[in-house]
BALO-739196 format. One record per residue: y, z, x of N, C-alpha, C, CB in turn; residue in three letters. Coordinates in steps of 0.05 Angstrom, whole numbers, plus 5000, padded with zeros to 4 digits. Each point is the difference from the previous one (the first is absolute). Glycine has a CB too. Example, Ala and Ser with C-alpha at 12.3 -4.5 7.8 and 13.67 -1.06 7.14 Angstrom:
488651565264502450004982502450005018497750254962ALA 504449615031502450015016502250144985498749575024SER 
This chain:
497650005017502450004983502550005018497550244963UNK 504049525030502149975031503050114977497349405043UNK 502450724929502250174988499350225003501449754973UNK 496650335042500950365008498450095028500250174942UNK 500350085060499750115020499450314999502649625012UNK 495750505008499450224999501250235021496449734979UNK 505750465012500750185001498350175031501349904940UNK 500350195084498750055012500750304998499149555022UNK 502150554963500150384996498250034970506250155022UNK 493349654960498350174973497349794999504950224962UNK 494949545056498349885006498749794973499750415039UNK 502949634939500949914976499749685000503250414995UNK 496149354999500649794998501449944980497149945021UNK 505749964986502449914984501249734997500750415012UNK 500249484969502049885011502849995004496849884992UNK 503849915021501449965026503450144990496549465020UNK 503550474946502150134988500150365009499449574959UNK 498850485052500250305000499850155029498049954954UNK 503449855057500649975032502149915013496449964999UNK 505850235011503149945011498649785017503650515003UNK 498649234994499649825022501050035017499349764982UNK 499550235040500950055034498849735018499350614997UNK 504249265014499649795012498449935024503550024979UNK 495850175042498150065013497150034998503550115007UNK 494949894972498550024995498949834990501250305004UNK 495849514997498249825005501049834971495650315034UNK 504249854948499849854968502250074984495250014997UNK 506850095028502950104988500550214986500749624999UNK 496950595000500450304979498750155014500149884954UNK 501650375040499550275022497150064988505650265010UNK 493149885018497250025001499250234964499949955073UNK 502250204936499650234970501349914978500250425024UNK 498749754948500849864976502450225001495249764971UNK 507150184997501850034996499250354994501849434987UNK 496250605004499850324985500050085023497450044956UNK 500149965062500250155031501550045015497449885002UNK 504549924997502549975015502050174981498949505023UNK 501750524962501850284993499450184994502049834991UNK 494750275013498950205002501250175028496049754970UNK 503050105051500550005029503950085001494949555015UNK 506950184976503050065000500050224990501849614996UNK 497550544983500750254990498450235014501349764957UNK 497250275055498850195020501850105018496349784995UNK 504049975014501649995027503150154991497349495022UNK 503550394958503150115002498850334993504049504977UNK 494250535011500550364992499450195026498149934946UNK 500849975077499750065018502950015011495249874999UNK 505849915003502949995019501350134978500349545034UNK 499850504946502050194990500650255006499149774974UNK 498450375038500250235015501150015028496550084972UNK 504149715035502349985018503149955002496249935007UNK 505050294996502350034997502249715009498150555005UNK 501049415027501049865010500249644992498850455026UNK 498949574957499349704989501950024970493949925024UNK 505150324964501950044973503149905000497250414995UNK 504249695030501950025009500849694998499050465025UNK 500149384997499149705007500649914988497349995014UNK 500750034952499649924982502749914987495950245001UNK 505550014991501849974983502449905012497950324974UNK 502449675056502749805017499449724989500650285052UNK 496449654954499349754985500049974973497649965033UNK 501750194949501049874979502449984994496950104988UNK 504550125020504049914998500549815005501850295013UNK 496749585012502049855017499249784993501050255036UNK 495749754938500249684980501049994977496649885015UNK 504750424986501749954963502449875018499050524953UNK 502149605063502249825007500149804999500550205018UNK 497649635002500149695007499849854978498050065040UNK 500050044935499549814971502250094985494649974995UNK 507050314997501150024986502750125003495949964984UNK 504650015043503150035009501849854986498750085041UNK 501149644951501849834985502050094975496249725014UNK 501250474970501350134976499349804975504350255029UNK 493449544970499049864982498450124986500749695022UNK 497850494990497650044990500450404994496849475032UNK 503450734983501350225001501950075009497250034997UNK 505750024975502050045017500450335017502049604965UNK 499550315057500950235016502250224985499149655042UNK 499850564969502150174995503449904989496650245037UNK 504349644995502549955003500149814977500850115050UNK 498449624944498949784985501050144971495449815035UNK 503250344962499750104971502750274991493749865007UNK 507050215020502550164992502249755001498550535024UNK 501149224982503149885003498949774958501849925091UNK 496150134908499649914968501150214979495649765014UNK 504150484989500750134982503450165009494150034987UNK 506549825030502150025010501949784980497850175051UNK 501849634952500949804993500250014962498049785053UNK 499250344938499850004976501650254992495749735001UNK 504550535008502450124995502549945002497550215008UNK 503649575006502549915001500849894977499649955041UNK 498749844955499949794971499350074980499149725020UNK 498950604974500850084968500050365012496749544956UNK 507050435041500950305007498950164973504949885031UNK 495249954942500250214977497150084993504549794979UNK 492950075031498050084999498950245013500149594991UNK 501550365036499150175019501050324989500249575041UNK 502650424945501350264993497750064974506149925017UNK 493449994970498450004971497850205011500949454975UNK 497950365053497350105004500250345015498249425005UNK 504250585008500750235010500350294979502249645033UNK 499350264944500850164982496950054980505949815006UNK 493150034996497350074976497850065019501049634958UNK 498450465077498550115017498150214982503649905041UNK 496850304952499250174989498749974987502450125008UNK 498149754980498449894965497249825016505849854956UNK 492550285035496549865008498750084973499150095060UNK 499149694940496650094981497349905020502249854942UNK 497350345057496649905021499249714981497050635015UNK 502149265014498649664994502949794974492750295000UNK 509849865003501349834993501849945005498350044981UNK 503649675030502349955010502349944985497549895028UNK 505350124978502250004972500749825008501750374984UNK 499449394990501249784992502050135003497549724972UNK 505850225039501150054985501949754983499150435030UNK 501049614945500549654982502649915012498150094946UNK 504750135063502349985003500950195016500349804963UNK 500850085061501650165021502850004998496649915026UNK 504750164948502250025004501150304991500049484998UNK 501950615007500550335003498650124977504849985022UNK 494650224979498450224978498449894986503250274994UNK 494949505020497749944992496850095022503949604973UNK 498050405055497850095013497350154995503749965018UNK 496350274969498250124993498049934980502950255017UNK 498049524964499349854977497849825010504650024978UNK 494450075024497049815014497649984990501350125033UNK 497049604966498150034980497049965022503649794950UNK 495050395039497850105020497349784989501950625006UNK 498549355026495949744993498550095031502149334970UNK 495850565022497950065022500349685023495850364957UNK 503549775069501449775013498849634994500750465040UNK 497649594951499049744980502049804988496650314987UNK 503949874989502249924975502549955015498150304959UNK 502249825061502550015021500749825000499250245027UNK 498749555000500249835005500049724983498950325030UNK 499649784955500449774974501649914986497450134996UNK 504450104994502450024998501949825002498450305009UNK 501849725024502149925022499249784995500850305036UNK 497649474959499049675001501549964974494749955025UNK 506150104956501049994977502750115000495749994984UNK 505350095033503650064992501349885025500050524971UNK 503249365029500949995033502350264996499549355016UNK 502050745005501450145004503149875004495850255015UNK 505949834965503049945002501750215005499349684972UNK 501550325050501150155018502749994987497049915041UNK 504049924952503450044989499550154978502549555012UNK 495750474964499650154982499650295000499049624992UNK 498850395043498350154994497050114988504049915008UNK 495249864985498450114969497849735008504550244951UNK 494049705035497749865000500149704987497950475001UNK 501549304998500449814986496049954999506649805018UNK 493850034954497449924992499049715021501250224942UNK 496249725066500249725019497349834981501750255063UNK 498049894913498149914984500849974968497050205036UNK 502649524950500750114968497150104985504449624994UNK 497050584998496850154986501650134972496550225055UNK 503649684924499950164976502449944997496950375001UNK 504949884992502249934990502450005023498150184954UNK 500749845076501050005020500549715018498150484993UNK 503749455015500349705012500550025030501949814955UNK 497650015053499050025026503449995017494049724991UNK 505950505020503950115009501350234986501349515007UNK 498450544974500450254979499950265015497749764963UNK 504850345041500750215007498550234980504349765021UNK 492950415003499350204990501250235005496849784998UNK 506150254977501350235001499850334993501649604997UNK 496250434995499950224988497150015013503750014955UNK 494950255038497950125007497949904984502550365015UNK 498249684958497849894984499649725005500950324966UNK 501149455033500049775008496650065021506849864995UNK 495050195021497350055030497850024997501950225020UNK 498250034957496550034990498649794988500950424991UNK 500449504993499749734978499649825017502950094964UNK 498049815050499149755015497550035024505249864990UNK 494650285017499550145015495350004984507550305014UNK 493949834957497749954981498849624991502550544980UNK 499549415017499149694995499649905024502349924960UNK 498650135073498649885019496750085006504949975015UNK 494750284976496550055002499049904980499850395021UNK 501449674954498849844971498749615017505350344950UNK 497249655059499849595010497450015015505849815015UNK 494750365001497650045025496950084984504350245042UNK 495749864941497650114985497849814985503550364993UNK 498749524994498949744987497949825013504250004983UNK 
């Protein structure tokens, strides 16, 4: 059988699918199968784990490949990266940021606050969903900053698509006919 091969640690005949290929080698796949071989990789590391000095090793090397793959900031942003984002996004909505300051206090376990309207003595007026509905939410309203307040980005019911959601109930209500849409 020239599709497999026999295993020289479980003496297993396999095939060839179940053998790292290694270019050195006669028929191009390492002499051991895939199970043996991370039998063996994982031995070995629990052994060197009891070594301080390799532990040590270890983790300069892995730093020093989060760096090289993910220094850019494409894939995990950096610290600095991510303080100059929420930097920026505090600049551009001052009145959210005060809203969110002033309603700190106010929590419900497993739930995050809407708030419908950031404009003065509404802060605390916040309507509570689980981070789910949150986000769901947010795909269905845009944010108008000269208002303050929420605009509709969908027509659903007796709501048209731009319709200043001014009031609270508004919020709920639409808010209801966007899961109602989604339900169907």
């Amino acid at each position: 059988m020239a599709d497999c091969k026999e295993c020289f640690k479980c003496n297993v005949s396999k095939p060839l699918s179940d053998f790292y290929k290694h270019k050195q080698m006669g028929d191009g796949h390492l002499g051991k199968c895939k199970s043996c071989t991370k039998i063996d990789a994982k031995k070995r590391e629990s052994i060197l784990r009891l070594d301080p000095v390799w532990v040590e090793s270890e983790k300069i090397r892995a730093r020093d490949k989060y760096k090289r793959l993910y220094s850019d900031g494409r894939h995990y942003p950096s610290k600095d990266r991510k303080r100059i984002i929420m930097k920026a996004y505090m600049d551009r909505y001052p009145e959210k940021v005060k809203a969110s300051m002033k309603s700190l206090r106010l929590r419900r376990e497993g739930f995050e606050k809407h708030h419908w309207s950031y404009n003065e003595g509404h802060e605390k007026d916040v309507i509570w969903l689980n981070k789910k509905d949150h986000s769901f939410l947010h795909r269905y309203i845009t944010y108008d900053q000269e208002r303050m307040m929420y605009r509709c980005s969908r027509s659903l019911g007796v709501f048209i698509s731009g319709d200043l959601l001014d009031t609270k109930k508004d919020h709920e209500k639409y808010y209801s006919l966007c899961r109602a849409n989604i339900d169907q």
